[in-house]
C-alpha positions as CSV (number, residue, x, y, z in Angstrom):
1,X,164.0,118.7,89.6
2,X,165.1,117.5,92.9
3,X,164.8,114.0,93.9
4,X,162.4,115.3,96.8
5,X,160.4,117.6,94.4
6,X,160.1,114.3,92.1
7,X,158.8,112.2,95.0
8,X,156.5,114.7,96.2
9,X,155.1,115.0,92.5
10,X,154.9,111.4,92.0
11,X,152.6,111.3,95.1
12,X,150.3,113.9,94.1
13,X,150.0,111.6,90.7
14,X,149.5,108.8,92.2
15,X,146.8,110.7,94.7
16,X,145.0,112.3,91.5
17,X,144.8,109.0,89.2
18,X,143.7,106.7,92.3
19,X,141.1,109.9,93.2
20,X,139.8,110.0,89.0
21,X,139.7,106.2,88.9
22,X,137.7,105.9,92.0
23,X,135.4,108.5,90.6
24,X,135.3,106.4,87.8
25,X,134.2,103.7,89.0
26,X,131.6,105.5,90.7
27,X,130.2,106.8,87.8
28,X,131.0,103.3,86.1
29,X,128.5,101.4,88.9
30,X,126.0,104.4,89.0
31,X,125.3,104.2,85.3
32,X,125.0,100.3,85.5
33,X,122.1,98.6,86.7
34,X,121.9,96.9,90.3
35,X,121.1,93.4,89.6
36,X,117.9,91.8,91.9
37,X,117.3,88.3,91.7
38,X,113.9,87.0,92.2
39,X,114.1,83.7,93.9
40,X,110.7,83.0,94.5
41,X,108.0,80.4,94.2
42,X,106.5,81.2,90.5
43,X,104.5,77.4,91.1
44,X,102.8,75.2,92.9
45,X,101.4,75.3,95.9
46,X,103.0,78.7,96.9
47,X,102.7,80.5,93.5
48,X,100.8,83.2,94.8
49,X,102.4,84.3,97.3
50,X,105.7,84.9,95.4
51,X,103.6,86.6,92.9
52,X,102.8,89.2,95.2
53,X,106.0,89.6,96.9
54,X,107.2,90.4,93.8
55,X,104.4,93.0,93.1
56,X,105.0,94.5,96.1
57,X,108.5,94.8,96.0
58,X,108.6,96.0,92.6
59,X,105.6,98.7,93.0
60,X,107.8,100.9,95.9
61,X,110.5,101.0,93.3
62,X,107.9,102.2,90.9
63,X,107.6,104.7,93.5
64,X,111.1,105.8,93.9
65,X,111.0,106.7,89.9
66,X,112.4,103.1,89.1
67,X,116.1,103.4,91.1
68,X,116.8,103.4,94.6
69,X,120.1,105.2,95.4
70,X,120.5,106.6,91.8
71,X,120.7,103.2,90.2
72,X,118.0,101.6,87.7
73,X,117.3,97.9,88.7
74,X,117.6,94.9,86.6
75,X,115.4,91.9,87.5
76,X,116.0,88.2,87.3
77,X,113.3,85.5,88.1
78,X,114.2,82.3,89.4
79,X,111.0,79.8,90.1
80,X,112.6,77.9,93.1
81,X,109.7,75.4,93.4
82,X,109.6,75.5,97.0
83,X,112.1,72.8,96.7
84,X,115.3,72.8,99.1
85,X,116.8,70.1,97.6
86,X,117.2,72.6,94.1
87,X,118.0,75.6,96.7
88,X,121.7,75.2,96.5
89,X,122.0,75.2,93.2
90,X,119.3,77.6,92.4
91,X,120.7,80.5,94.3
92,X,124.2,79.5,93.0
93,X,122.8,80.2,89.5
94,X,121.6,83.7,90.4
95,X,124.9,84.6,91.9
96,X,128.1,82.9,89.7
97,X,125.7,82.5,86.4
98,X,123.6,85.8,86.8
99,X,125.9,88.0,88.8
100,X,123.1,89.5,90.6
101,X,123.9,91.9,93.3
102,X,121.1,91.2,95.6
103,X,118.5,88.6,96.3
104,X,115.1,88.7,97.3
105,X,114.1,85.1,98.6
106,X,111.8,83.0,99.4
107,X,108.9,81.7,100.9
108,X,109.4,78.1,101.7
109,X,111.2,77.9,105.4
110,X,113.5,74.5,103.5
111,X,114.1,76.6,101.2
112,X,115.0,79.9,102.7
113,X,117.9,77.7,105.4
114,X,119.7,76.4,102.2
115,X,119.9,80.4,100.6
116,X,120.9,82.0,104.2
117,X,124.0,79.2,104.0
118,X,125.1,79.7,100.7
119,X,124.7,83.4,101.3
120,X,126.8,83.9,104.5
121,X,129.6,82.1,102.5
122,X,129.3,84.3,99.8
123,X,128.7,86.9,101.3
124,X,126.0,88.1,98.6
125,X,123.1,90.7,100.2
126,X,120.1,88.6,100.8
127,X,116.9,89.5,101.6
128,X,114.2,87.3,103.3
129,X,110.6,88.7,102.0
130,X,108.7,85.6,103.5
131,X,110.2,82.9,104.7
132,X,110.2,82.6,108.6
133,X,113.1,80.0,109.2
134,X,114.7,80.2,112.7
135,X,117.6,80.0,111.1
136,X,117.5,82.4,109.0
137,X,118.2,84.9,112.0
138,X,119.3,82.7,114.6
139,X,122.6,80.1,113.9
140,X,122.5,81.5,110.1
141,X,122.7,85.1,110.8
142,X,125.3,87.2,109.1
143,X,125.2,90.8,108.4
144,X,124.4,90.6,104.7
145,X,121.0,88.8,105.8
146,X,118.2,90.6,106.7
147,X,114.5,89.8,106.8
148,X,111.6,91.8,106.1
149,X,108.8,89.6,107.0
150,X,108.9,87.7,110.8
151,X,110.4,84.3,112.3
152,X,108.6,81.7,112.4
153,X,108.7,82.0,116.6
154,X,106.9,85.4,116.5
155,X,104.2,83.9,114.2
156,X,103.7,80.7,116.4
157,X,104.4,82.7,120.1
158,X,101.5,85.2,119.4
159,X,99.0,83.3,118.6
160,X,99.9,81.3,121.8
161,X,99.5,84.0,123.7
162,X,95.5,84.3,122.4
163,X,95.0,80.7,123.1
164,X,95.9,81.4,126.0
165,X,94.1,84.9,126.6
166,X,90.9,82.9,125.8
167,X,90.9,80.4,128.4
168,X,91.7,77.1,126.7
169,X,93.7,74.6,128.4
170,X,93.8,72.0,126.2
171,X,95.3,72.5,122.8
172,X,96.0,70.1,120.0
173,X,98.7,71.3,116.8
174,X,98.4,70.5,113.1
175,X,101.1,71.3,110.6
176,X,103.0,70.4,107.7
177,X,106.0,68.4,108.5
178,X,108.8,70.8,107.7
179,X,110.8,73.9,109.3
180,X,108.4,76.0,108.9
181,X,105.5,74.5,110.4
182,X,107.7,72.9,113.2
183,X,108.9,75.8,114.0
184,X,105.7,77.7,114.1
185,X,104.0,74.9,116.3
186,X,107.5,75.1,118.8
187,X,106.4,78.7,119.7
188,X,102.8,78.4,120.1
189,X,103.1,75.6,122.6
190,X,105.9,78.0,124.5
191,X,103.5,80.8,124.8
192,X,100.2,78.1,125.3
193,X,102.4,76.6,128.1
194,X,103.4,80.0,129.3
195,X,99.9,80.9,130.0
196,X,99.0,77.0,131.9
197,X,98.0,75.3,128.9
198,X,98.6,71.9,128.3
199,X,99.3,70.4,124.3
200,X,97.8,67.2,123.8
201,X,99.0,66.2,120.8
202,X,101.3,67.6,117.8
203,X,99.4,66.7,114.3
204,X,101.8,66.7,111.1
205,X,101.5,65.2,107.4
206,X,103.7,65.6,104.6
207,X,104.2,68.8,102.8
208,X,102.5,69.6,100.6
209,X,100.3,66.6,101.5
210,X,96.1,67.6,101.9
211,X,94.9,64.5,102.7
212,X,94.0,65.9,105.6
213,X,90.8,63.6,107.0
214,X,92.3,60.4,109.5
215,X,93.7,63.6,111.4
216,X,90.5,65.5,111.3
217,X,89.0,62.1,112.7
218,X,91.9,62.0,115.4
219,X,90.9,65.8,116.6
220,X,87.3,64.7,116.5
221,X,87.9,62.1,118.9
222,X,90.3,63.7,120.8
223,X,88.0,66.8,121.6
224,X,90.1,69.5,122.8
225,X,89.4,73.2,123.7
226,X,91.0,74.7,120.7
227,X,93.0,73.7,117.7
228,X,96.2,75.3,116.3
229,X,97.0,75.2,112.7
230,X,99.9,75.8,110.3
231,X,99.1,76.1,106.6
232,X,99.5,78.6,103.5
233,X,98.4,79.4,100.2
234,X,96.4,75.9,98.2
235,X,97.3,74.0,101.3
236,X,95.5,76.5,103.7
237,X,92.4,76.6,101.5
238,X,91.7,72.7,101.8
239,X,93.1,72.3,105.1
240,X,89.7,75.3,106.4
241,X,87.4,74.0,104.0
242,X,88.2,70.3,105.3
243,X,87.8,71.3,108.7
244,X,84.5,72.8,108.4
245,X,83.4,69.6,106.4
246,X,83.7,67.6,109.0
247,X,81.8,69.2,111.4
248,X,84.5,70.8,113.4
249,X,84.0,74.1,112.8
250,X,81.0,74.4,115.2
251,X,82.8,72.4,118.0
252,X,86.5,72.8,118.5
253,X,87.7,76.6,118.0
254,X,90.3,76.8,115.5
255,X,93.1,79.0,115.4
256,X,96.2,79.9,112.8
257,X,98.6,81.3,112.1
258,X,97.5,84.2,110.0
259,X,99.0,82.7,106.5
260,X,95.8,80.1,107.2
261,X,93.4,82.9,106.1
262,X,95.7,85.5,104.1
263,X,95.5,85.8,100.7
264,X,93.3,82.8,100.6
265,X,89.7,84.1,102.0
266,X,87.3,83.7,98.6
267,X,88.9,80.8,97.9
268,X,87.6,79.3,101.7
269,X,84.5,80.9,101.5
270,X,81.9,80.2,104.4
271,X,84.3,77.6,105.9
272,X,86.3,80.8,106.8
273,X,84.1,82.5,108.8
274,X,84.8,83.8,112.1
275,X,88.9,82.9,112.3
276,X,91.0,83.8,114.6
277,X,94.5,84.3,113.6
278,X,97.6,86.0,114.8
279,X,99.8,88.3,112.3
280,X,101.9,91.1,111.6
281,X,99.4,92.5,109.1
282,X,95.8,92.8,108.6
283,X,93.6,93.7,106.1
284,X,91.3,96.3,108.2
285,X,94.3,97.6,109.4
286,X,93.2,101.3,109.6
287,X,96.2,103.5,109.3
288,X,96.3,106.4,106.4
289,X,99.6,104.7,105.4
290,X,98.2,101.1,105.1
291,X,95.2,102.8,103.5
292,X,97.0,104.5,101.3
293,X,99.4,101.2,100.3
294,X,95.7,99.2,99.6
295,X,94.7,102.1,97.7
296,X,98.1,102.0,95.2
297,X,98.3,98.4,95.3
298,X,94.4,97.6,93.5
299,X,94.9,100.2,91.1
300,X,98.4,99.0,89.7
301,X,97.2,95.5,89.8
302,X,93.7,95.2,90.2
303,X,94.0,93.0,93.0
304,X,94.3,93.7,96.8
305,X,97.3,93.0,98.7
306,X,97.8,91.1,101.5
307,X,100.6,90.6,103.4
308,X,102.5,89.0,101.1
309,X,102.5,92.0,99.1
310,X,103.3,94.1,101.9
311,X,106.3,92.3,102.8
312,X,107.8,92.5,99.1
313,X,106.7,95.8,99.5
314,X,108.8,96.4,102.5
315,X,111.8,94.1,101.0
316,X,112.5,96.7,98.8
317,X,111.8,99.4,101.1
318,X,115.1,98.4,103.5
319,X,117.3,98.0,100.3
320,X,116.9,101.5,99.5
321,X,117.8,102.3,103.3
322,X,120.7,100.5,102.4
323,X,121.0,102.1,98.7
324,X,120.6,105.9,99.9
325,X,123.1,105.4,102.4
326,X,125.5,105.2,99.4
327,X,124.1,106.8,97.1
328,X,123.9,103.3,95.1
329,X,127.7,102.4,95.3
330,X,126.9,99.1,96.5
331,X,131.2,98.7,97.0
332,X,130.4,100.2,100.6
333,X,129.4,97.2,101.9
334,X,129.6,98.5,105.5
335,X,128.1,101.2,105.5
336,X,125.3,99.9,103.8
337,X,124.4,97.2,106.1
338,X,124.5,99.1,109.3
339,X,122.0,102.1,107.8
340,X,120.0,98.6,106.8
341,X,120.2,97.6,110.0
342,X,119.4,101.0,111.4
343,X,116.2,101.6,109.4
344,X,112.8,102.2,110.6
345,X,110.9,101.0,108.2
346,X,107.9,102.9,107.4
347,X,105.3,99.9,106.7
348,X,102.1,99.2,105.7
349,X,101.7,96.8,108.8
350,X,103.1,99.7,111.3
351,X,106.6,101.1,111.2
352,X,108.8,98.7,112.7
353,X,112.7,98.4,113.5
354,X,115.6,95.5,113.0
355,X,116.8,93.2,115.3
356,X,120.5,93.0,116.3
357,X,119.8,89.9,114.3
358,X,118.0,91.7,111.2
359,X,114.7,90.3,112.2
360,X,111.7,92.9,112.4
361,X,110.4,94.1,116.1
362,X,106.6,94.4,115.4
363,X,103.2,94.0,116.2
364,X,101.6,90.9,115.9
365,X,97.8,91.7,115.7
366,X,94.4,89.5,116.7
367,X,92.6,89.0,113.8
368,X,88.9,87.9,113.0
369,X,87.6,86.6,109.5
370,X,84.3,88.8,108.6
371,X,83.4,88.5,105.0
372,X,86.8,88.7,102.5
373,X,88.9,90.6,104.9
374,X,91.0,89.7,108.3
375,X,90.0,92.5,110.3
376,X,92.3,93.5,113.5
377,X,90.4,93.2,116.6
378,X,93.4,94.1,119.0
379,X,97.3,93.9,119.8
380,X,98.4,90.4,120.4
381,X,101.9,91.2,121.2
382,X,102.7,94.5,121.2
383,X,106.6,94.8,119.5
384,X,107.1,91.8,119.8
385,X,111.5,90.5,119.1
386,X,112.4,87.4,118.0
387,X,115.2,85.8,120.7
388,X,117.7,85.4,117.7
389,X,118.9,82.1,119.2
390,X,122.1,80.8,118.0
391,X,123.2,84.1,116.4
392,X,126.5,85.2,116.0
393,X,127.7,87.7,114.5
């Protein structure tokens, strides 16, 4: 053989062997599970909510036979605490102990800013199915970091922009004294402002501090036209109940955010009554494909969802965007972000798009508390982007 004829065959070798090992690989990753860690809240104060996310996000892959771009899933469950002083280590665990190939985290804002950091160094997929941290999408972005849920701006800006639709002019704020409730607070008063309101004074305590009465006694004296508030899960249920307690129900308006009332309405009872809150989900939402999620939803679990559930739900809905793109070779790293970035996403809530900053463009409904359910009584903000401020990427 000539020296040409030996070069030529050497290249086809070499062409063939790189060709079967790639397949092999292929076949190697198809057959082997994609790792999802769970870094959730699994107690305290938050406990419920990651529960559902988790059920949620777990009952669409139930729906997709169990594997989302050919590929079975493996599940680990990390109980973060809502602690973001255990954050960095926590997710560190999932990735260089567990080897997971995806995480689904967390509720806690504190939290959420310490993952989106070690995440954009290590460049591991991260999914946001709660947490509404600026950050998150804003000086944190990177394109392995998408969120399925809202910013805390979007939360805080709409239901601004029904304080303000109501007539009041004088607004004071009440929140737990961390990222997420600042933030939250930052874009209600820029929408309340927005429309000529004034704020008179910003309320915080501790979280997850309920000792909620010398500020109740502060807003009684203080009378303004409405009060904005800022609380979740066991938090949220004191927080209403104290605030009827004291009389204040009847004589200062109240509106939330809608994690006030979600998830949380037998627990609140009477003291709930009549709510307003702004959200990206409600429970009267009546669409054949939210109807049809409810319906699923209380007879896997026997419980209905709320919109906790429907953003686990929808966590898992963008990663199989991302995992059909491939067809589950997760090695494409490229070309599964940008058909994750792509995605309209099919919700529950109303089908709703990404950000150039991988936050969802959606409605934010008005919501009124009638019985156990937060029924929709209008459009706040109709798709309704988060600025994305600070985000490069």
């Amino acid at each position: 053989m000539n020296p040409l004829s030996a070069t030529r065959a050497a290249t086809k070798a070499s062409v063939l062997i790189a060709a079967l090992c790639t397949a092999s690989l292929a076949w190697s990753q198809q057959n082997t599970p994609l790792k999802v860690g769970f870094m959730l809240p699994y107690s305290g104060t938050y406990a419920a909510l990651g529960d559902m996310i988790e059920k949620g996000f777990r009952m669409h892959v139930e729906e997709q036979g169990g594997k989302l771009g050919g590929r079975s899933l493996q599940y680990v469950k990390l109980d973060d605490e809502s602690d973001p002083s255990k954050a960095t280590d926590n997710i560190n665990k999932l990735i260089k102990r567990d080897r997971v190939d995806v995480i689904v985290g967390s509720v806690h804002s504190g939290v959420a800013m310490a993952m989106s950091r070690v995440a954009k160094e290590s460049g591991t997929l991260l999914i946001v199915p709660n947490a509404g941290s600026d950050a998150v999408t804003g000086v944190n972005c990177a394109r392995n970091i998408f969120r399925t849920s809202f910013s805390n701006w979007q939360s805080g800006y709409s239901s601004g922009v029904i304080a303000g639709q109501k007539g009041y002019k004088r607004a004071m704020t009440i929140t737990w004294n961390y990222a997420g409730g600042n933030e939250i607070i930052k874009g209600f008063v820029e929408a309340f402002e927005k429309s000529g309101g004034q704020i008179s004074r910003n309320l915080t305590l501790p979280f997850p501090n309920v000792e909620f009465q010398a500020l109740l006694t502060e807003i009684a004296a203080q009378k303004p036209d409405v009060v904005f508030s800022f609380f979740a899960g066991g938090g949220a249920v004191k927080f209403v109940k104290d605030y009827d307690a004291a009389g204040l129900r009847k004589t200062i308006p109240l509106i939330g955010a809608g994690f006030l009332t979600d998830g949380t309405l037998e627990a609140q009872g009477e003291s709930a009554q009549g709510l307003v809150t702004a959200l990206h989900y409600g429970d009267k939402l009546n669409t054949p494909r939210n109807n049809a999620f409810r319906a699923k939803f209380s007879q896997t679990y026997k419980n209905d969802p709320d919109v906790y559930a429907v953003q686990g739900y929808d966590a898992a809905q963008l990663l199989a965007a991302g995992m059909s793109a491939v067809q589950g070779d997760t090695g494409k790293r490229d070309a599964m972000f940008n058909a994750m970035r792509a995605a309209r996403i099919d919700s529950p809530r109303g089908a709703f798009t990404m950000s150039a900053q991988h936050n969802p463009i959606q409605d934010f409904y008005a919501r009124e508390v009638k019985g156990l359910e937060n029924v929709v009584t209008g459009v706040a903000v109709k798709a309704l982007a988060d600025p994305g401020r600070g985000c490069r990427m």
